[in-house]
matplotlib code that plots the C-alpha trace (Angstrom):
import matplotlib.pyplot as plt

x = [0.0, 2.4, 0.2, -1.3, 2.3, 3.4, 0.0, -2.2, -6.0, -7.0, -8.2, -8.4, -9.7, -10.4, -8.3, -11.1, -9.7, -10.6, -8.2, -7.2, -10.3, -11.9, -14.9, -12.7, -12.4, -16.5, -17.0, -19.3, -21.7, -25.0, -27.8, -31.5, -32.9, -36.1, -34.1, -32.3, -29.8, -29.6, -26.7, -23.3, -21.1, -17.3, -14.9, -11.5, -8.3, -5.2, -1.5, 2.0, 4.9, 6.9, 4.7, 2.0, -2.2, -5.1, -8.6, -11.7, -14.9, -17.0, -20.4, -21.9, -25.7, -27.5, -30.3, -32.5, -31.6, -30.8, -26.9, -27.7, -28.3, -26.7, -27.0, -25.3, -23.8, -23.1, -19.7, -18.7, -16.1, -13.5, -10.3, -7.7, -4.6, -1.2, 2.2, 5.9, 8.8, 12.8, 13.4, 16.0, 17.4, 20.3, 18.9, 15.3, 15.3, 12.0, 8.6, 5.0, 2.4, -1.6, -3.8, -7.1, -9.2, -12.4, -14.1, -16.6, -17.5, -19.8, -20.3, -21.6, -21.6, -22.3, -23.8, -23.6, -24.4, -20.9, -19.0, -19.4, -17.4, -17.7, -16.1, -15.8, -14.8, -15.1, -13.1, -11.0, -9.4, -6.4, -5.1, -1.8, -0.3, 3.2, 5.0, 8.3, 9.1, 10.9, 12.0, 12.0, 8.0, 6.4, 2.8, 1.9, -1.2, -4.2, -4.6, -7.7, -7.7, -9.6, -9.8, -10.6, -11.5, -12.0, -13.0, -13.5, -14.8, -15.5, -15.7, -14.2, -15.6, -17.5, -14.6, -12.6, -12.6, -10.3, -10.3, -8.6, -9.5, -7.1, -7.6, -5.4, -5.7, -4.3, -3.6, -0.1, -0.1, -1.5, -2.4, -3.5, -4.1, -4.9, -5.4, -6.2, -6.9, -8.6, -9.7, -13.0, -12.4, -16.2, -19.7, -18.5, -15.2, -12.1, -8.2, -5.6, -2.5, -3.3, -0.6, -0.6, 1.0, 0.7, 2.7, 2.7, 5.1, 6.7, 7.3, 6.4, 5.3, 4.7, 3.0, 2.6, 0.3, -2.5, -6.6, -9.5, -12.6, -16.0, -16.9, -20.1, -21.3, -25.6, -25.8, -22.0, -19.2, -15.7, -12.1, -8.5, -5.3, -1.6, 1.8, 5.5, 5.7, 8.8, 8.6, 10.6, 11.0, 10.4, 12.2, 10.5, 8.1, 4.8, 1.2, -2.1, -5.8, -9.0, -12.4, -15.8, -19.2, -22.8, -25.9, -28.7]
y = [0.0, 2.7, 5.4, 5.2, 5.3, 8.4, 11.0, 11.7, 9.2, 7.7, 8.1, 6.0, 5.4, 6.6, 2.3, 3.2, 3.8, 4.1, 3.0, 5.7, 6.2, 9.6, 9.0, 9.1, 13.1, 13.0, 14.2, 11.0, 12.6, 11.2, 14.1, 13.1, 15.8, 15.7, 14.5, 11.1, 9.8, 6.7, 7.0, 9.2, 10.1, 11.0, 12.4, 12.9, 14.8, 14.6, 15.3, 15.2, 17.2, 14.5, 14.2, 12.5, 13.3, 10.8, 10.8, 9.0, 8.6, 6.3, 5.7, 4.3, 2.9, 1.5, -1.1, -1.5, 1.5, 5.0, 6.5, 7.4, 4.2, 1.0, -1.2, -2.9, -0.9, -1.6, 0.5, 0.9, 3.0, 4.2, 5.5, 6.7, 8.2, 9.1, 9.9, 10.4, 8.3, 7.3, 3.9, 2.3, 0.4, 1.6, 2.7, 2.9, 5.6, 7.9, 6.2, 7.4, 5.0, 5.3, 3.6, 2.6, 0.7, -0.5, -1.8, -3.0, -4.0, -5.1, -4.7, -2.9, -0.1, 0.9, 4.3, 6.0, 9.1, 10.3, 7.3, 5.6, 2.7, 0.0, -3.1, -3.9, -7.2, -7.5, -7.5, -4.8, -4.8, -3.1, -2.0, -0.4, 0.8, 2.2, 3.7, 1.3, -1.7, -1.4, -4.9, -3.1, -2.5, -6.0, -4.0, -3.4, -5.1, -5.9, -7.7, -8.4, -8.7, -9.4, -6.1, -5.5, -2.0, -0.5, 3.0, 4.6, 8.0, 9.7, 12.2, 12.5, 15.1, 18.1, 19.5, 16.9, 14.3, 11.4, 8.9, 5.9, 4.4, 1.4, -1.0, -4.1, -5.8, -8.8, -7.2, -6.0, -6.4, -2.6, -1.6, 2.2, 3.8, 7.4, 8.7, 12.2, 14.0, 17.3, 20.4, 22.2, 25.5, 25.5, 23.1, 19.9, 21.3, 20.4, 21.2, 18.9, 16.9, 14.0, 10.8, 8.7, 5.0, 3.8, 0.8, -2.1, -4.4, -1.9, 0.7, 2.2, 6.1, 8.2, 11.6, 14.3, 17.1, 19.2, 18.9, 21.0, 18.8, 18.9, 22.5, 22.6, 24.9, 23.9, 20.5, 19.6, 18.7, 19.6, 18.7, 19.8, 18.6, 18.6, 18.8, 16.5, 13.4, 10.8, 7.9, 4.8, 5.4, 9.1, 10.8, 13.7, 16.5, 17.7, 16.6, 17.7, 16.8, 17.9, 16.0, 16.5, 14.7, 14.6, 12.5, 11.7]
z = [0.0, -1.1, -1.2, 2.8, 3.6, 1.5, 2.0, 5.2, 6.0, 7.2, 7.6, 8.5, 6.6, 7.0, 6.4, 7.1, 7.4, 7.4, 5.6, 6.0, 8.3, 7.4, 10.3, 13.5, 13.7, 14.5, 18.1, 18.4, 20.9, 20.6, 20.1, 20.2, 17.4, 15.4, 12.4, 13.5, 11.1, 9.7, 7.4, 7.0, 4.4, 5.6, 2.6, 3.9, 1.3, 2.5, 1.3, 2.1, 1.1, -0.1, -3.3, -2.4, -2.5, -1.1, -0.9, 1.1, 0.8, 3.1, 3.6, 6.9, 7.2, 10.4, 8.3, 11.1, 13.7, 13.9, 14.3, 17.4, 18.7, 19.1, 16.1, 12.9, 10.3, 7.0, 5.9, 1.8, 1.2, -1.9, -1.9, -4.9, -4.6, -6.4, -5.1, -6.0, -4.3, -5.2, -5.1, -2.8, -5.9, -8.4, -11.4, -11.0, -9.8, -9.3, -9.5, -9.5, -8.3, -8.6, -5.9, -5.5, -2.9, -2.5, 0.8, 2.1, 6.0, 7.9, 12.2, 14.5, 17.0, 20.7, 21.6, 24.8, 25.3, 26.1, 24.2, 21.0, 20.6, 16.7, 15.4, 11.6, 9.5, 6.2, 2.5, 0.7, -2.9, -3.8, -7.5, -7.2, -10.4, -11.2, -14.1, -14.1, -12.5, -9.0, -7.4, -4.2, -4.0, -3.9, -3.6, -7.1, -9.1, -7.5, -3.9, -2.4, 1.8, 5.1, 7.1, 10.5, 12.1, 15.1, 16.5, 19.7, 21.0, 24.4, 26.4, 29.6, 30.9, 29.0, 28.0, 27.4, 24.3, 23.4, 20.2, 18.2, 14.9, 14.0, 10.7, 9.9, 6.6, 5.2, 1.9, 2.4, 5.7, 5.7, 9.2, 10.0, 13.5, 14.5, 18.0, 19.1, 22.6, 22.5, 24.9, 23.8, 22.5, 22.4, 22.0, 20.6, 19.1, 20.1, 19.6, 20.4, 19.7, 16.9, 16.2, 13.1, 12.4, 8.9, 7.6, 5.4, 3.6, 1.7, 4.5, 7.2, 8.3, 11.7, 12.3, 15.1, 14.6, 15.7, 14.8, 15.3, 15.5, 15.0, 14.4, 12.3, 9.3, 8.5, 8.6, 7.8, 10.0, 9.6, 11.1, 9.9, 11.5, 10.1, 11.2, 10.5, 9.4, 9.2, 6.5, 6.0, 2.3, 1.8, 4.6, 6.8, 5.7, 6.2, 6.1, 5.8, 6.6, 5.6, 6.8, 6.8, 7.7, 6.4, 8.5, 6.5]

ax = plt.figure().add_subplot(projection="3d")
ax.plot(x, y, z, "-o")
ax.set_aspect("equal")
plt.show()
């Protein structure tokens, strides 16, 4: 999975992360309103300075609840991505790769009204393209996986929040965590310092930073984060993060 390693997801998926997983910047409180969701749709963009651009989108359904409540869900999401790296081999030299992923998961979630707590299991494929051959990068063509997921949210106290989203998948041995503790700066939004682990067979990647979290415009929600980041492969540079959430 070159391209999780080389841009910023997920996001998480979002592997979903989602993926990267784009969902796990959602405050996560549970608010009883006259409109109760029964599906979501997270897009999350991301990019690095070491060449590299990503994007998320994931759709979430509760069949036979509401979001709000405990329940199965039902998680598709896509992801396509390009990114620039030098290979470790003598004359290969520079390389552009193209990725895309499809998932889809199945599991389901626990809502409380200060915690929200879901497991996921299910199958992703993977289509990674690139421009010349490198014998170094033993993740291009297609590979389809087994994927788990997990994500957490709570909060503390009122002013408080903490979260984790992690995914492992068997196609490249691709795993994906992100975990962030915040202070609100006011109702449901929340600053804080964010870390992110992304690895697979190819290489590995780490990144400290900053997010603002949850702050709403109509009926959209929206988080950014960025800050350094360290890969294997690619060296050190920076990263960027751009999320935001719909409930219909």
């Amino acid at each position: 999975m070159a391209l999780r390693l080389r841009s910023c997801l997920l996001i998480g998926a979002f592997t979903l992360a989602p993926q990267a997983h784009a969902a796990d910047w959602y405050t996560g409180a549970s608010t009883r309103a006259a409109h109760r969701p029964t599906a979501s749709f997270d897009l999350s963009l991301s990019g690095a300075s070491m060449a590299s651009m990503h994007g998320v989108g994931i759709g979430t359904f509760a069949p036979y609840a509401f979001l709000d409540e405990s329940g199965m869900r039902l998680r598709l999401a896509a992801t396509i991505g390009a990114f620039i790296y030098t290979s470790s081999v003598t004359g290969v030299g520079e390389v552009r790769g193209d990725q895309g992923i499809i998932t889809a998961l199945a599991g389901y979630e626990w809502v409380a009204p200060e915690m929200t707590a879901s497991v996921y299991g299910g199958l992703d494929v993977w289509r990674n393209v690139f421009d010349k051959y490198d014998p170094s990068n033993e993740t291009a063509g297609t590979t389809i996986g087994f994927k788990l997921a997990a994500d957490v949210y709570v909060n503390p106290t009122r002013f408080t929040m903490a979260s984790a989203s992690v995914t492992f998948t068997t196609a490249h041995q691709s795993y994906y965590g992100r975990f962030k503790l915040g202070m609100a700066v006011s109702e449901k939004t929340f600053i804080g310092p964010e870390l992110v682990a992304i690895g697979d067979s190819f290489s590995q990647q780490y990144r400290l930073g900053a997010h603002v979290s949850g702050f709403k415009v109509g009926p959209l929600q929206f988080g950014v984060s960025g800050g350094y980041s360290n890969d294997r492969v690619r060296g050190s540079g920076g990263y960027g993060t751009f999320d935001a959430r719909v409930t219909f």
